[in-house]
N, C-alpha and C positions, 0 to 999 in steps of 0.2 A: 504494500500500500504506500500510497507517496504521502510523505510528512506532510503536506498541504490538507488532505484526505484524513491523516490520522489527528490531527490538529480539531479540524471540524467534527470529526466524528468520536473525540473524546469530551467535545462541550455538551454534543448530544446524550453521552452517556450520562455526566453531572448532571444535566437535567433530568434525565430519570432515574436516578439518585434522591435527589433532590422531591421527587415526585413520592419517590418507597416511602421517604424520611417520615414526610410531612411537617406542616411549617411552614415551607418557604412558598411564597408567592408567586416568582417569577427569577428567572435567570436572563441576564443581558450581557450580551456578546460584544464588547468594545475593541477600537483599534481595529486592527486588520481581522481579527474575528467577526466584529462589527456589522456595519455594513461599508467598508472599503475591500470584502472580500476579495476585489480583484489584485490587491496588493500581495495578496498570498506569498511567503515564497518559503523554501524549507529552513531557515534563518526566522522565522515569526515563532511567537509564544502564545498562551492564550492570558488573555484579558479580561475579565468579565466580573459584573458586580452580581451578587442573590440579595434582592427581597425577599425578605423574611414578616413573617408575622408580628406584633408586639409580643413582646415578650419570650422572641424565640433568638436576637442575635447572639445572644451570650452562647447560646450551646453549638450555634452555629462555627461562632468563632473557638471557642473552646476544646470543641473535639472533630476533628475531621474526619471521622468516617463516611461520610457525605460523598467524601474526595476517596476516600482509600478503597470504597465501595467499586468506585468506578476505574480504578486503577490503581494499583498499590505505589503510595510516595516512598523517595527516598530521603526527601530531605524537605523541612517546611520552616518558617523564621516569617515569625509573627514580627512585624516591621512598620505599624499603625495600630491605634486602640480599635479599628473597623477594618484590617485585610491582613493578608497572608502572601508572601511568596513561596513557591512549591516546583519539588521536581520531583517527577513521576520518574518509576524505576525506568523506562521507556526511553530515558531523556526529555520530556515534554517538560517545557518549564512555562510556570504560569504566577503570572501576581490580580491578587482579584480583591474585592471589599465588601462587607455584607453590609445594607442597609435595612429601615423599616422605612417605609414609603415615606413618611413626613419629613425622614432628612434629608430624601433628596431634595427636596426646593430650599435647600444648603448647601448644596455640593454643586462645585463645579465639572462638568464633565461633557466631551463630545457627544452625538446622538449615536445611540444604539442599538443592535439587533436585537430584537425578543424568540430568544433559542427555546425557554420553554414558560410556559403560564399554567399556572394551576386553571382551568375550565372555569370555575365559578370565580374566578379574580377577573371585575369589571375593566380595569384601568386599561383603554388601550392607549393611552400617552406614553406608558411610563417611559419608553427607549427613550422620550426627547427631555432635554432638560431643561428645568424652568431657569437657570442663572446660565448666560451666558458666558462664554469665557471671553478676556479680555485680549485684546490685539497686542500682537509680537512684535508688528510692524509699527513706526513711524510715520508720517505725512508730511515732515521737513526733513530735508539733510542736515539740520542748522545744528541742532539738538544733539542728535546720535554723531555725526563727526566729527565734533567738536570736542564732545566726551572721549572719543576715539584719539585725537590728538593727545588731551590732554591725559591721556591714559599711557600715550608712548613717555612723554616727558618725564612725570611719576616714574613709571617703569624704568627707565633708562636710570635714573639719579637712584633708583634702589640695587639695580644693578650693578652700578659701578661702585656702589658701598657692600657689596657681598651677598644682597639679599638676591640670588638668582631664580628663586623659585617664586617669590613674590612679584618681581620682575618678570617673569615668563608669563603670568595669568594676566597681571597688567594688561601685556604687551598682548600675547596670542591667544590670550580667552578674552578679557573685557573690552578690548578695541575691536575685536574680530566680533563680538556678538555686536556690538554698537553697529560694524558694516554691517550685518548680516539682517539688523532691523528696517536700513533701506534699500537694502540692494533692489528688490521690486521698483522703485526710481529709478535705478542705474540699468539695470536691464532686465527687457522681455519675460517675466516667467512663465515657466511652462508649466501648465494646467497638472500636477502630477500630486497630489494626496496630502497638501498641506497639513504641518502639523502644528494646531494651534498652541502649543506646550513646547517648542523649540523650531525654529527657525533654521535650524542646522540640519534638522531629520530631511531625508531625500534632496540633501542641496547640490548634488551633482547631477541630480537628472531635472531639478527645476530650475537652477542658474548654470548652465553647462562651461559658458564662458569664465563665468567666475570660478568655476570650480579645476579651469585648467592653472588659474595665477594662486590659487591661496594656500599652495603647499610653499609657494617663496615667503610668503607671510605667515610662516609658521612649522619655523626652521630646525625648534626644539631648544632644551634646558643651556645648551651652550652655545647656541649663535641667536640667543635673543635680539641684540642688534643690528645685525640682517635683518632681523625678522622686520624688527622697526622701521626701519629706513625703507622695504621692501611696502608695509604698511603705508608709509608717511607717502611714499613716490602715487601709491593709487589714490589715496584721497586726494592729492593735490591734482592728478587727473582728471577728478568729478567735481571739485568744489574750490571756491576759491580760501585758501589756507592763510592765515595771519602771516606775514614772511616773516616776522621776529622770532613767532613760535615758531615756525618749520627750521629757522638756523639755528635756533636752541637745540633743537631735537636734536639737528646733525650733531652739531658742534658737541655735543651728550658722547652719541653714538664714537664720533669720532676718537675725542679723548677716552675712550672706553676700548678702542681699538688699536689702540696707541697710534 
């Protein structure tokens, strides 16, 4: 059976699991279990939240035979007061949350497939969520590249006092998530499964171009200033750069480089 296949058809097991138990409500299928099913690929895990009854999450979350029913785990790490990550003897790995209905118009979460429903449970909303999640993306360049400069600057001056590691997130995680919130301004993206939880999920097959330059902008723990200067040369591409700040930067870089 292909991992795609055994993926899908082990949520369907938890749901008649789920069904033997009694208790639970409904099970909802998230992420590429979801409904993005066509992102499938043998690299995916399952996702998914259970509604449960009042007064049933505690045993839900408490004892998993619900899960061991439908496949014996090897390994589980309760990691939220509401969910569980888990791996099945199989290698199937899954992180999932149990709710009672009234919390979720508290929780933030993409919309979901309904894998299984208890018959007499009315709600057919439940897959959509009432709270929206909030945008990854930008509307100005002004804001995010500017945070982005002033992220290499920091970075560089902690660099050059020894702190390399503090220096490298600066530089190639907080500057790079800063582009990564307009790039959609800077270029065309491709219609491919957006993830509203990080901006970096699928960025080579939705900014293709961008994703041939951003390994020189993130060069690793010992050429952070490459990485910099590799960073500072493309903003100054798209936007117009303070030129005081942009010599500082170098002049950083440089004396860092002897």
């Amino acid at each position: 059976m292909l991992r795609t296949e055994l993926l899908l058809q082990r949520l369907h097991e938890i749901g008649k699991s789920l069904e033997r138990k009694g208790g639970a409500l409904a099970l909802l299928g998230v992420g590429s279990v979801g409904v993005e099913t066509a992102r499938l690929d043998e690299y995916s895990d399952l996702d998914f939240f259970v509604i449960v009854r009042p007064g049933e999450k505690d045993r839900y979350i408490d004892r998993l035979d619900w899960l061991e029913d439908a496949h014996p785990l090897a390994y589980s790490f309760k990691n939220s007061d509401a969910g569980c990550k888990i791996l099945f003897e199989d290698g199937i790995y899954g992180e999932y949350a149990i709710f009672e209905e009234r919390e979720l118009a508290e929780v933030s979460y993409t919309e979901g497939r309904v894998v299984w429903k208890d018959p007499l449970y009315g709600n057919t909303e439940i897959a959509k969520p009432v709270i929206q999640l909030p945008s990854q993306k930008s509307d100005s360049l002004d804001f995010p590249l500017n945070e982005a400069l002033t992220n290499l600057y920091v970075g560089l001056g902690r660099y050059a006092r020894g702190e390399r590691l503090s220096a490298m997130r600066f530089i190639e995680v907080y500057a790079i998530d800063r582009i990564l919130s307009v790039l959609h301004l800077l270029e065309q993206e491709v219609d491919y499964f957006p993830d509203p939880f990080g901006n970096e999920r699928r960025l080579e097959k939705r900014y293709p171009r961008f994703a041939e330059i951003i390994g020189d902008m993130i060069q690793g723990y010992d050429r952070v200033p490459e990485s910099a200067l590799r960073i500072l040369n493309f903003i100054e591409g798209v936007y117009p750069v303070n030129s005081r700040l942009s010599d500082e930067i170098r002049r950083l870089a440089s004396r860092i480089n002897g």
